[in-house]
C-alpha positions as CSV (number, residue, x, y, z in Angstrom):
1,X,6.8,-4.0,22.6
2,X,5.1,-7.1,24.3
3,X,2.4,-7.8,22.1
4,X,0.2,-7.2,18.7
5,X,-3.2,-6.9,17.8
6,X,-4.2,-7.1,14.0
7,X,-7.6,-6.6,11.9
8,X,-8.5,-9.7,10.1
9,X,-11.2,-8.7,7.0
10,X,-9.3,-6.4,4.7
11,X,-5.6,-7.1,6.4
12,X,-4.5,-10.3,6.8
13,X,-7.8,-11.9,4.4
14,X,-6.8,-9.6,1.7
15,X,-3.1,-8.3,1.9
16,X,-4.8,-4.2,2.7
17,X,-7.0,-4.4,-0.3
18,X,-10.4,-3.4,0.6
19,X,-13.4,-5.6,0.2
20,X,-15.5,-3.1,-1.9
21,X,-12.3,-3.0,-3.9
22,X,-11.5,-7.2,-3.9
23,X,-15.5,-7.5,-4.9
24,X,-14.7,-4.7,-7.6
25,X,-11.9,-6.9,-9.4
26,X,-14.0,-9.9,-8.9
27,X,-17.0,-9.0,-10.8
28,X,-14.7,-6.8,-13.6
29,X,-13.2,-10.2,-14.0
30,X,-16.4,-12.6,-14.4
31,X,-19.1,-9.4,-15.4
32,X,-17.2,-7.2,-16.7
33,X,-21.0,-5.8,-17.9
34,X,-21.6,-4.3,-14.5
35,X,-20.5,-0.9,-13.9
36,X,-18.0,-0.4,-11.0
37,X,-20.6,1.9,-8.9
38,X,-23.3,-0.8,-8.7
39,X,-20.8,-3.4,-7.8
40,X,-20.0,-0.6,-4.8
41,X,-23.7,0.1,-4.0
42,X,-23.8,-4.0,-4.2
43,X,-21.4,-4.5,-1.6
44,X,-22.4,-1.9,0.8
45,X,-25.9,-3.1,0.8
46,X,-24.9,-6.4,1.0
47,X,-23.3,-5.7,4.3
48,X,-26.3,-4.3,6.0
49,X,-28.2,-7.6,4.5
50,X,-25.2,-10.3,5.7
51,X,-25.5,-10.0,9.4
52,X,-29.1,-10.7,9.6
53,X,-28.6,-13.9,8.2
54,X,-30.1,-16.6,11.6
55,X,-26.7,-18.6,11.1
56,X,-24.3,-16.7,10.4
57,X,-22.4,-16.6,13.6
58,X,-22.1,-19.9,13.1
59,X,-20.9,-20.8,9.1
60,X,-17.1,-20.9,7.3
61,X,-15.9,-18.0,5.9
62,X,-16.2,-20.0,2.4
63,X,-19.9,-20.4,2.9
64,X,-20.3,-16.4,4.3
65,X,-18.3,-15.5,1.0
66,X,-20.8,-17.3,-1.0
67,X,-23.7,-15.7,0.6
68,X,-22.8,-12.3,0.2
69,X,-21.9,-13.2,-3.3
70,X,-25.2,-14.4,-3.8
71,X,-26.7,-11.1,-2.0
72,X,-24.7,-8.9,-4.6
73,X,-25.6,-11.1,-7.5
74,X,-29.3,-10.9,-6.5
75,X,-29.0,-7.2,-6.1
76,X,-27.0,-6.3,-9.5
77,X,-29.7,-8.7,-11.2
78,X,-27.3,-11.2,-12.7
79,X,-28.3,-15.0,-13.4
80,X,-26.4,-16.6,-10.9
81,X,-25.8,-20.6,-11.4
82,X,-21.9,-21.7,-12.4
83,X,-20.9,-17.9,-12.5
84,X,-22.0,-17.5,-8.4
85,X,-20.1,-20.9,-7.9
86,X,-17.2,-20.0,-10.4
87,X,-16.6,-16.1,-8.7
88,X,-16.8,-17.6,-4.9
89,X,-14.3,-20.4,-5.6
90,X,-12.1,-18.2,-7.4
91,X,-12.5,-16.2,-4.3
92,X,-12.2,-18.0,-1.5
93,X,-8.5,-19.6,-3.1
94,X,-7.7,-16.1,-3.5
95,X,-8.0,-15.5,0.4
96,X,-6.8,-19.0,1.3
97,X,-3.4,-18.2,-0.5
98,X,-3.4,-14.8,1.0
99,X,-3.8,-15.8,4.2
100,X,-1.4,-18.7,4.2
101,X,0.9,-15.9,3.7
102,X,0.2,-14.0,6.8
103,X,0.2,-17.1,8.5
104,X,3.7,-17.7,7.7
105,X,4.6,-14.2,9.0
106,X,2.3,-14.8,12.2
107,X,4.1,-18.0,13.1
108,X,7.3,-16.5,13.0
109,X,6.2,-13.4,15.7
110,X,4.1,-15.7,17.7
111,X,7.3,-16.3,19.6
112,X,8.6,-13.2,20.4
113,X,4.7,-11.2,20.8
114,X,1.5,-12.1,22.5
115,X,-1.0,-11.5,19.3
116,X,-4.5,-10.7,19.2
117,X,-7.1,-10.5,16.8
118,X,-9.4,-7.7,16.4
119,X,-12.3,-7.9,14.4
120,X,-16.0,-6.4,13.5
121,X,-17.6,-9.2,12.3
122,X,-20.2,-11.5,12.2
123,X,-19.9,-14.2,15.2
124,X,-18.2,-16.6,13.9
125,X,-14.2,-15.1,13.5
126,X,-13.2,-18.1,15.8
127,X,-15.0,-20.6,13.7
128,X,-12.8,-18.5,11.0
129,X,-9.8,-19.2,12.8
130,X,-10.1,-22.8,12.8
131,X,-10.6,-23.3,9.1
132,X,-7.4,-21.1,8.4
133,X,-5.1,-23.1,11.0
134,X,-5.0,-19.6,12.9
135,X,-6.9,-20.2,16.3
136,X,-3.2,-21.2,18.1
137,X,-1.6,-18.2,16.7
138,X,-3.9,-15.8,18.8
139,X,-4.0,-15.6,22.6
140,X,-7.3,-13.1,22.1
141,X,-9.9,-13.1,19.4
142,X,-12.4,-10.8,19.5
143,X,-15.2,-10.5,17.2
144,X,-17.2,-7.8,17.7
145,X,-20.7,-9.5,17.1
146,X,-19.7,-11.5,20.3
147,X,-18.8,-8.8,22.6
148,X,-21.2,-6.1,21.9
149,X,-18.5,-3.1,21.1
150,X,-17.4,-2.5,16.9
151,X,-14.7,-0.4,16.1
152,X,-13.8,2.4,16.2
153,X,-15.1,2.4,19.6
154,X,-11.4,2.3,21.4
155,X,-13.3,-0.2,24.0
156,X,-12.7,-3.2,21.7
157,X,-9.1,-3.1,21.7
158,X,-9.0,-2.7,25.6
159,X,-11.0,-6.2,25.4
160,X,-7.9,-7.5,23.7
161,X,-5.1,-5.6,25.8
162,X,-7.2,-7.1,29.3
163,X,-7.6,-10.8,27.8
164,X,-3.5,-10.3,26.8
165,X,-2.4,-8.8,30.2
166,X,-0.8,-5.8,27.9
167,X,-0.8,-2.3,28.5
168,X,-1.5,-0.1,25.4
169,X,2.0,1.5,25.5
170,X,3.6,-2.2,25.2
171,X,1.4,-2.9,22.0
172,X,1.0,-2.1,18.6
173,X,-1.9,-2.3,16.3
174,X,-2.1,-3.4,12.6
175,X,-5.3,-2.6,10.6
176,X,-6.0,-1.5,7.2
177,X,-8.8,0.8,8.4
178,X,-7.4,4.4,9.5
179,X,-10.7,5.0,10.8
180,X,-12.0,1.6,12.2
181,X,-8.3,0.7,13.4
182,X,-5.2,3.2,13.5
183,X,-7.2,6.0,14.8
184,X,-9.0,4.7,18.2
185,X,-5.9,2.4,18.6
186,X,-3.9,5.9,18.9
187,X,-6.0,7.6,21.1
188,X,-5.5,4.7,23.3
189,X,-1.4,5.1,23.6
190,X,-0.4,1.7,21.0
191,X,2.1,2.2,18.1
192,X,0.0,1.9,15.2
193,X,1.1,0.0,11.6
194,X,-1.0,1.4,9.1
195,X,-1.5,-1.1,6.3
196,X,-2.5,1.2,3.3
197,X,-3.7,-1.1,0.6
198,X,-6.3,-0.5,-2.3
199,X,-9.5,1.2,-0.8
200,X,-12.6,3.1,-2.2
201,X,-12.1,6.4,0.2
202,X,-8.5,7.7,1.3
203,X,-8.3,9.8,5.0
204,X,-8.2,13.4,5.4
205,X,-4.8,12.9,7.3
206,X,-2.6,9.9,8.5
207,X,-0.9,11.3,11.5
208,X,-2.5,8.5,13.7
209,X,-0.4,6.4,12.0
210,X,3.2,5.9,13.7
211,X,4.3,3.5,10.4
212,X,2.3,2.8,6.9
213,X,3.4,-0.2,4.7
214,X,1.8,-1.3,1.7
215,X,2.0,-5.1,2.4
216,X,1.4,-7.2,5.0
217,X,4.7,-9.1,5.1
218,X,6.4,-5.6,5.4
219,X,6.1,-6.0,9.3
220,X,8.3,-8.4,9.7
221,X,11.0,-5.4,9.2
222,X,9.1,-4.1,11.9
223,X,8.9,-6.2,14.4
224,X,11.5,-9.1,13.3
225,X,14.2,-6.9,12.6
């Protein structure tokens, strides 16, 4: 195994829990009022709205939190003011914590792997990268919104395995998405770590997936073993 390629929104932002779900514990926490569907409906339509933003390839991930905060708040009708502000900062430390976790594990396999990023997002993943201290972690980054390809389209993580100089059967893939992630990353020959965390919908099967963990720092058994 030469090298690893790992999802960023819902795996290393949020330890496997899914972002319907983090969004979910966020408002049950600061509106508990609003039922759990329309906090779901919320979030789903807020992702359609998000990307359409003129900027957005080119903002924080603290300022594209806020936003589709903002969106969800508009949408579920709730006066927005210090509770907007108080939710997104609560947030966003959440995810910095988190991810100052992963980065711990990532510095320790940077060594030993070529790693790459692999992401559907909005643009700005490396702007992302910078403001976690991850850009020198990752000798690919790949946001979809930049190259025109969004998983599950296999082609995304060839993108990655070319930039890397890697062939698919000397990499492995860590996602929390079976679909978006473990699936075309399968059909394309990599061992696939499955990071099974809280989410809204569970697969019909898992066979795609050579390993499941439930956390994120469970790889380094894996791979630092």
């Amino acid at each position: 195994m030469r090298a690893i390629l790992f999802d960023f929104g819902g795996t290393i932002d949020t330890d496997g829990v899914h972002w319907s779900e983090k969004y979910v514990e966020l408002f049950a926490r600061f509106a508990p009022e609003v039922a759990k569907r329309d906090v779901e409906r919320a979030f789903v339509e807020s992702e359609r709205i998000l990307p359409t933003h003129p900027d957005i390839a080119s903002i924080t991930f603290e300022e594209t939190l806020h936003r589709q905060l903002k969106i969800q708040c508009n949408l579920l009708k709730l006066d927005q003011g210090k509770l907007l502000d108080a939710m997104s900062a609560q947030c966003y430390a959440e995810v910095r914590q988190t991810i100052g976790r992963a980065r711990m594990l990532l510095g320790e396999l940077e060594p030993r792997y070529r790693l790459g990023l692999v992401s559907n997002n909005t643009g700005n993943l490396p702007i992302v990268c910078r403001e976690f201290a991850l850009e020198d972690l990752f000798s690919s980054i790949v946001d979809s919104a930049l190259v025109g390809v969004r998983k599950p389209d296999p082609a995304i993580f060839r993108i990655a395995l070319d930039e890397l100089k890697v062939p698919a059967v000397a990499a492995a893939v860590v996602g929390d998405s079976y679909e978006r992630d473990i699936v075309p990353a399968k059909s394309l020959g990599c061992r696939t770590v499955w990071l099974k965390g809280k989410s809204w919908s569970e697969p019909p099967s898992s066979e795609a997936a050579d390993i499941t963990v439930a956390k994120f720092g469970a790889i380094r058994e894996i791979f630092l073993h």
